[in-house]
C-alpha positions as CSV (number, residue, x, y, z in Angstrom):
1,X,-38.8,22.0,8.1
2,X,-35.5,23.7,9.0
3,X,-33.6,20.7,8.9
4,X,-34.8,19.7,5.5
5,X,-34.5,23.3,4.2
6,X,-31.0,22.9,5.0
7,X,-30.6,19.9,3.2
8,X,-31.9,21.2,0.2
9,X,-29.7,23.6,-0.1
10,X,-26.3,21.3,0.3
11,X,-27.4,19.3,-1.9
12,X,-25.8,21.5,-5.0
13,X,-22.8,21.4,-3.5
14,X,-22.2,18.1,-2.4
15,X,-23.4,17.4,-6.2
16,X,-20.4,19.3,-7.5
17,X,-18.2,18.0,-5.2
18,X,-19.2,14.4,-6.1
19,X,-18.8,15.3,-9.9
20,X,-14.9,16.7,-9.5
21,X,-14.5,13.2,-7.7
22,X,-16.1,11.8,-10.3
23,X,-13.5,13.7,-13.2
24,X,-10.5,13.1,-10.9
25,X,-11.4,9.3,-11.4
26,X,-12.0,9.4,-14.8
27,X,-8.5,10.9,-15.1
28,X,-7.0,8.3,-13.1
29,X,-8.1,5.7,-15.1
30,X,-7.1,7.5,-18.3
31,X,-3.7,7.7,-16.8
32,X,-3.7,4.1,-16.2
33,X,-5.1,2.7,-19.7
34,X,-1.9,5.2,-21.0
35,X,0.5,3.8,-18.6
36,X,-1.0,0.1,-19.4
37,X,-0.7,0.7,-23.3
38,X,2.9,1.9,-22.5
39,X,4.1,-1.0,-20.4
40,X,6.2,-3.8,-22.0
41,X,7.8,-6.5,-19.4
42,X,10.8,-7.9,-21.0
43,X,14.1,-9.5,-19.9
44,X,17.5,-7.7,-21.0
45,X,19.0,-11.3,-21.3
46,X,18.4,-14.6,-22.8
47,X,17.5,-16.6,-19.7
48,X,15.4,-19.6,-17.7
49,X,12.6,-18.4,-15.8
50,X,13.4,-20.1,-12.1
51,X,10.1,-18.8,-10.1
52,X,6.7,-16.8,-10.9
53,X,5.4,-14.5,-8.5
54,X,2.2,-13.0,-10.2
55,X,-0.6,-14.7,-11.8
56,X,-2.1,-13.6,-15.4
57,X,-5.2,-10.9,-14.3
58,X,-3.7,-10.3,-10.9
59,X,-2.6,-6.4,-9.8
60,X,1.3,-6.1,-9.2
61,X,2.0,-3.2,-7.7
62,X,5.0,-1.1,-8.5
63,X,8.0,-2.2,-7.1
64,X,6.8,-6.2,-6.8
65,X,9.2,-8.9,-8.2
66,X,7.3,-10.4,-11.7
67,X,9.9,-13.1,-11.7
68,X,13.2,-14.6,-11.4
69,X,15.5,-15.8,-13.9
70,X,19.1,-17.1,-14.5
71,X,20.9,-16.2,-17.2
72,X,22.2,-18.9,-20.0
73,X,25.2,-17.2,-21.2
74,X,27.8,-18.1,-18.4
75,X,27.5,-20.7,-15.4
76,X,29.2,-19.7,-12.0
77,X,31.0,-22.2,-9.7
78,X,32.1,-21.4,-6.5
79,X,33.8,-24.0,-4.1
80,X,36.1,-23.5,-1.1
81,X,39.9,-24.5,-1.4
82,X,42.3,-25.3,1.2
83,X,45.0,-22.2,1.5
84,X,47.5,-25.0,1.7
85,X,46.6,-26.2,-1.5
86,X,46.2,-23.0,-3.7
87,X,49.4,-22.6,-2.0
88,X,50.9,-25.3,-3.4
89,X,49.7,-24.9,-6.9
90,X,50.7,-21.1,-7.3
91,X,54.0,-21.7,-5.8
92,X,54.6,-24.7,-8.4
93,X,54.1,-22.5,-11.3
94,X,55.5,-19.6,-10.0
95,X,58.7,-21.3,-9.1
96,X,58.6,-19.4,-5.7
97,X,59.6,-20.9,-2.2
98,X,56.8,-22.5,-0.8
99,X,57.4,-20.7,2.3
100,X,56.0,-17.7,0.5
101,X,52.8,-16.0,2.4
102,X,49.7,-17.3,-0.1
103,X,48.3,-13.7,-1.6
104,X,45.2,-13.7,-2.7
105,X,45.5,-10.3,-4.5
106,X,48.5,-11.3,-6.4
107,X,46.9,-14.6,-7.2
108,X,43.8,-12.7,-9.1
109,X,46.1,-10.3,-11.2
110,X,48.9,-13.1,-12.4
111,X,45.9,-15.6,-13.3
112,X,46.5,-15.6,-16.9
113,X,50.4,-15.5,-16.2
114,X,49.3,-18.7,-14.2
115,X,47.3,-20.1,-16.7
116,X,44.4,-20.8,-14.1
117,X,41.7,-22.4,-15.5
118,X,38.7,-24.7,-14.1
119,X,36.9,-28.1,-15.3
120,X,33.5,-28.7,-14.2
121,X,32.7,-31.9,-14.2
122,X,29.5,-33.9,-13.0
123,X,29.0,-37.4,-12.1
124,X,25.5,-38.6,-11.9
125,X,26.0,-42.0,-11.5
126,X,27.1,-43.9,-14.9
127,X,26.9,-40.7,-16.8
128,X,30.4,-38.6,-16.8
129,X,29.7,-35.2,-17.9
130,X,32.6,-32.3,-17.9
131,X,32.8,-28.5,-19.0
132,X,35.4,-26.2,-19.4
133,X,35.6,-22.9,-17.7
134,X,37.7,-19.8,-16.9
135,X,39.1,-19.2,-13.2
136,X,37.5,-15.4,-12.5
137,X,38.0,-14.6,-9.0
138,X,38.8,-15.6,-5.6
139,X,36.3,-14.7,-2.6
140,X,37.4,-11.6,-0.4
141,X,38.2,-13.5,2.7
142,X,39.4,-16.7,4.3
143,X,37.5,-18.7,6.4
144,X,39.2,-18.9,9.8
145,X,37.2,-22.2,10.6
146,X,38.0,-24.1,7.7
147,X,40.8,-22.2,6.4
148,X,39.7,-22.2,3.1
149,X,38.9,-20.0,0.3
150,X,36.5,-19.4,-2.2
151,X,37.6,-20.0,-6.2
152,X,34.9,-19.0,-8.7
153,X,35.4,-20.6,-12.6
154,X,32.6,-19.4,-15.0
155,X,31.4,-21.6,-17.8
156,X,30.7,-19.7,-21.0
157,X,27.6,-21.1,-22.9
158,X,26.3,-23.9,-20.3
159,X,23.9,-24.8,-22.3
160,X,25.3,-25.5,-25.4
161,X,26.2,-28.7,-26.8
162,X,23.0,-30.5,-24.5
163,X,21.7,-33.9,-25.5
164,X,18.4,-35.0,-23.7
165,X,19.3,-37.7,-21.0
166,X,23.0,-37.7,-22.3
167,X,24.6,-34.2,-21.6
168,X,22.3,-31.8,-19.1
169,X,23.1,-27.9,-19.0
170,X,24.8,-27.0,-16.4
171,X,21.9,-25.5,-13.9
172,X,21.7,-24.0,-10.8
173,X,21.0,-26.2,-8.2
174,X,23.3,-29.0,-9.3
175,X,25.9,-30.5,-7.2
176,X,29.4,-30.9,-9.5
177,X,33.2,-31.0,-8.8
178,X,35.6,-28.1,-10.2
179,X,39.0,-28.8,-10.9
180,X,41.6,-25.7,-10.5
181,X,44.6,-26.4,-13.4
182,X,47.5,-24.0,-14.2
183,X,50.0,-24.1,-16.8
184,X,52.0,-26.9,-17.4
185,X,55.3,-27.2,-15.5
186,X,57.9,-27.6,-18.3
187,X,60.5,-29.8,-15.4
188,X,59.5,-31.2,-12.4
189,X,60.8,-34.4,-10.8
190,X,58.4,-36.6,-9.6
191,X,57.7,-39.7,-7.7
192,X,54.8,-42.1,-7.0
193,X,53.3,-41.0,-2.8
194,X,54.1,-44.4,-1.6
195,X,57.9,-44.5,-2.9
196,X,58.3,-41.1,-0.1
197,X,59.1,-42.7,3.6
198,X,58.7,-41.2,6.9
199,X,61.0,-38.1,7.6
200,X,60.6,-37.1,3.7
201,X,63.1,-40.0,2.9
202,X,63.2,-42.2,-0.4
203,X,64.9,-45.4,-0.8
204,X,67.2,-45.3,-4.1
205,X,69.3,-48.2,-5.9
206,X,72.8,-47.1,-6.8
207,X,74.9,-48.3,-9.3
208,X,75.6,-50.8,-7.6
209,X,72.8,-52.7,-6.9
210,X,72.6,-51.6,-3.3
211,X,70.3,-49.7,-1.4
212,X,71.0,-45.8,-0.6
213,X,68.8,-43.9,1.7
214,X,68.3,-40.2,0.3
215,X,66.3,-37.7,2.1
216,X,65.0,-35.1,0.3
217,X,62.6,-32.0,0.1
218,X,59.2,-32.4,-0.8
219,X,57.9,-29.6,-3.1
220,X,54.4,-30.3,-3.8
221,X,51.9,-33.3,-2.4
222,X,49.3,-34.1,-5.1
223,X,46.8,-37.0,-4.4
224,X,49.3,-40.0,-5.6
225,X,51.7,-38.1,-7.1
226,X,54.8,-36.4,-4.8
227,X,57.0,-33.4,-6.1
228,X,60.5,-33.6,-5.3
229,X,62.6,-30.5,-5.0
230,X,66.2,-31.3,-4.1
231,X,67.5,-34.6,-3.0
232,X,67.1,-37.7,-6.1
233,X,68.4,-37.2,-9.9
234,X,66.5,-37.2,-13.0
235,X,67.2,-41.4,-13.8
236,X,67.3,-42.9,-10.5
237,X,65.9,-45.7,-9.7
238,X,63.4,-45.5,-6.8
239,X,62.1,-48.6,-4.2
240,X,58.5,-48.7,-4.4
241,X,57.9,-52.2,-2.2
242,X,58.5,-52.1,1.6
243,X,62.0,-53.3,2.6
244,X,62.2,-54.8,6.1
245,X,64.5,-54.5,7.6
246,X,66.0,-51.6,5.3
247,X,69.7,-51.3,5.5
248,X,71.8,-48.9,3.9
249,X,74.5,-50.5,1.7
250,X,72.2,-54.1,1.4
251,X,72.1,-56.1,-1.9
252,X,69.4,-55.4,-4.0
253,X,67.9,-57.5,-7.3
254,X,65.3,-54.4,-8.7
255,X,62.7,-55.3,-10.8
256,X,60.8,-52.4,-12.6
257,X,57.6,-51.8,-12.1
258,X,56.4,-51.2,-15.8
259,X,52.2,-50.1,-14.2
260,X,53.7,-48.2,-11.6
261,X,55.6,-46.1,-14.1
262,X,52.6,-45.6,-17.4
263,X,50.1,-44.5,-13.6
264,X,53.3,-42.0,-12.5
265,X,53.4,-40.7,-16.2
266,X,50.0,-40.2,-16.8
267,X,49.5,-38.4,-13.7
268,X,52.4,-36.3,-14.5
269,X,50.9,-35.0,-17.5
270,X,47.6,-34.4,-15.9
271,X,45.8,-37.3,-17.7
272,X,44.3,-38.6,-14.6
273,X,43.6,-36.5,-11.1
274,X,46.0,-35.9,-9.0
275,X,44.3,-33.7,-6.9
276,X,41.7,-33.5,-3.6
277,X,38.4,-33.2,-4.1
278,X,36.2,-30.3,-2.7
279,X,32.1,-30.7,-3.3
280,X,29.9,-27.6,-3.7
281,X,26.6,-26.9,-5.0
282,X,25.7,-24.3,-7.7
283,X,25.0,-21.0,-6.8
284,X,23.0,-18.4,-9.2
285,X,24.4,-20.2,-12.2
286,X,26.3,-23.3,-10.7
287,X,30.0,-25.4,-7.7
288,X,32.5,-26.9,-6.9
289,X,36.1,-30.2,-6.4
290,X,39.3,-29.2,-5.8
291,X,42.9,-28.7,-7.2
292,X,45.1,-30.0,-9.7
293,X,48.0,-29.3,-10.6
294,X,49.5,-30.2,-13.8
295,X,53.3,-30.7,-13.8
């Protein structure tokens, strides 16, 4: 009897406990509704949804990813360059000494004094696809492995100008080469690779038919194409076939090599690649070839 007695009488109190509870919810869920009629989800860009992590009717939390998305107003690319050839390039259009330390500081605030700019080109088997794009930055640090460096181009608008199963936007994900150009050179001698001999020496007809041995100093190597510095005249005529034996002061009958000279001049105006190639893959917005220089 006590025991129920007892009972009886916490039973008003654990009544008005329950019924706070009760008003506390009711509160909560008011607050909720409020904070559900006040929630909009959008995106601050125009973009491409890439993944989905909630499904429609399913609680996220607060602080839980919705979604991911890349933007569609500017591709990245990022590829690694040799330092020797970055080298090579700024020192061509900077008309330094190519002994000169490569900086990668100065290189990122003379870039428009450079003219540094980036082509982005993919090649998906018969289709030939190509996008220009604006060298923004170099990465903060060399690689000691590979001794190379990180060049970023961005591609404004990769997504204009697309025609279905012709020319793709340029997404992430896709694997494309990137071309690094400066400014033309306005003088530059140059020679075909294979006309340069061992010990940087080139074999040159004089004016009187015979052959001279020059050597000279190599400014810049660029895939076929070979920048000479000092050492051969704007004019001369250079030996392209392979003399043997090849001895200084010997008769020569030169025939000119009209192919030899249209493939010299088109890669001296940048009309064909002249450069190495370095692959990369796209990052958030897209990668990477290598460098070309256009003298």
């Amino acid at each position: 009897v006590a025991g129920l007695e007892n009972t009886l009488r916490l039973l008003p109190v654990q009544q008005r406990t329950l019924e706070e509870q009760l008003a506390t919810a009711r509160n909560q869920v008011q607050t909720a509704q409020l904070n559900l009629a006040r929630t909009r989800i959008t995106m601050p860009f125009e973009g491409r949804i890439t993944n989905v992590a909630v499904e429609v009717g399913q609680f996220a939390p607060v602080g839980k990813a919705l979604a991911a998305a890349d933007g569609i107003d500017a591709a990245e690319v990022e590829a690694p360059f040799p330092v020797a050839r970055m080298h090579t390039l700024i020192s061509l259009v900077e008309g330094s000494a190519p002994a000169l330390v490569f900086d990668p500081q100065r290189v990122h605030e003379r870039a428009k004094a450079y003219g540094l700019h980036v082509r982005v080109v993919l090649e998906d088997g018969a289709r030939h696809v190509a996008w220009q794009g604006r060298f923004d930055r170099l990465s903060g640090s060399v690689d000691a492995r590979t001794r190379t460096i990180g060049v970023v181009g961005v591609v404004d608008k990769p997504y204009a100008d697309v025609i279905p199963g012709v020319r793709p936007p340029l997404t992430r994900g896709m694997f494309v080469r990137m071309d690094v150009l400066a400014r033309p050179i306005d003088e530059a001698l140059v020679i075909p690779r294979k006309a340069l001999r061992e010990d940087n020496r080139v074999f040159v007809v004089d004016n009187d038919q015979r052959l001279a041995i020059r050597s000279v100093k190599v400014k810049a190597r660029l895939g076929d194409l070979v920048v000479i510095g000092e050492g051969l005249k704007p004019g001369e005529l250079v030996v392209l076939s392979d003399l043997v034996p090849a001895i200084a002061g010997q008769k020569l009958q030169p025939e000119e090599d009209a192919a030899a000279l249209q493939q010299l001049l088109a890669l001296a105006a940048g009309e064909k690649d002249a450069s190495a190639t370095n692959a990369g893959q796209t990052t958030g917005e897209a990668a990477g070839k290598g460098e070309e220089a256009r003298p």
